[in-house]
MIRO-556719 format. One record per residue (C-alpha): residue in one letter; x, y, z; residue number from 0. Coordinates in steps of 0.25 Angstrom, whole numbers. Layout:
BEGIN
  residu      u      v      w  num
       A      X      Y      Z  NUM
...
***
This chain:
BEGIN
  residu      u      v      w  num
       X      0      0      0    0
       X      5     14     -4    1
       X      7     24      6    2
       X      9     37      7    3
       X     18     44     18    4
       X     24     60     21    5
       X     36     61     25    6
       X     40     77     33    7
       X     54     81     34    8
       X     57     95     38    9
       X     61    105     28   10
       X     75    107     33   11
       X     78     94     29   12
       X     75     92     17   13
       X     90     92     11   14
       X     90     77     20   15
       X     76     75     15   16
       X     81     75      2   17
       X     93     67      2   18
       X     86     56      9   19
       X     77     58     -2   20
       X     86     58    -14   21
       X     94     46     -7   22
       X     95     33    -15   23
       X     85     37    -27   24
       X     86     22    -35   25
       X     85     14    -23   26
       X     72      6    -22   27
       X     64     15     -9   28
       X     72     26    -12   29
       X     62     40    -12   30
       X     64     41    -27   31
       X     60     28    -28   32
       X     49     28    -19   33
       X     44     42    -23   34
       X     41     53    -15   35
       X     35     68    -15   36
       X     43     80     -7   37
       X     33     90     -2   38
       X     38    103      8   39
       X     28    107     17   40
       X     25    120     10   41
       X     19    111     -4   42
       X     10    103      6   43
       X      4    114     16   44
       X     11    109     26   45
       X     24    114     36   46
       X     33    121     26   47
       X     45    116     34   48
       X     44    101     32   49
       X     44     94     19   50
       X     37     81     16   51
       X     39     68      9   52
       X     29     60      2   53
       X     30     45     -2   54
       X     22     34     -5   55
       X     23     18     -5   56
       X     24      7      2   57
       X     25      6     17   58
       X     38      1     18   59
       X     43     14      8   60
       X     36     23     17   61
       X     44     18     29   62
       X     57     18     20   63
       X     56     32     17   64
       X     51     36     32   65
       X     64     30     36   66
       X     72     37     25   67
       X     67     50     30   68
       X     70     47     46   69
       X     77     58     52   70
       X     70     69     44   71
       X     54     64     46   72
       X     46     75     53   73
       X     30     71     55   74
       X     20     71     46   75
       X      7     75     53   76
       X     -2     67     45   77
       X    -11     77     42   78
       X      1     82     32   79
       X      5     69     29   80
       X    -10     67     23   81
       X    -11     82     17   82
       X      5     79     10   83
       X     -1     65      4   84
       X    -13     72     -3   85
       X     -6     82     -8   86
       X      4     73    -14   87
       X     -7     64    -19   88
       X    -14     75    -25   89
       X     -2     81    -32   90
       X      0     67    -37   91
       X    -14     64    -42   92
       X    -14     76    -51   93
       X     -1     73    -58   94
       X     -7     60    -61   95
       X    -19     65    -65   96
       X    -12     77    -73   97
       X     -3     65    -78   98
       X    -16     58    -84   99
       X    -19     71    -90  100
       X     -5     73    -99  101
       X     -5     57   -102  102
       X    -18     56   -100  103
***
């Protein structure tokens, strides 16, 4: 079953963030390989100071990437877990849809 999890990190670390993210790209659970979607705060009416990670998959992936990111996780509330995941889902919905249209 696919879930969907969002990871915060705070802003001043997103030079971290990003190396952990960039780390390994060909390897099989890597974040390229797994996919993800980098929000800040400030993109997703939330706290401008925090940035947020978005993946989907598997459980066992979720929890890879959770461990990954140890050491820089702050709490999601999930109130802005759930506003995060529809936003996401939305943006991802219309370019499907705006897909169909061009290719149609």
């Amino acid at each position: 079953m696919k879930m969907k999890k969002v990871f915060g990190i705070e802003m001043e670390k997103k030079k971290e963030l990003l190396a952990v993210l960039d780390a390994d790209p060909y390897a099989k659970d890597s974040f390229a390989m797994i996919g993800y979607k980098l929000k800040e705060g400030s993109q997703v009416g939330a706290d401008g100071k925090m940035l947020y990670v978005y993946v989907s998959g598997d459980e066992e992936s979720i929890k890879k990437v959770g461990k990954r990111l140890e050491g820089l996780l702050v709490e999601v509330p999930s109130e802005t877990e759930e506003k995060i995941i529809a936003i996401i889902t939305d943006e991802e919905d219309k370019a499907a849809t705006g897909m169909g249209d061009i290719f149609g």
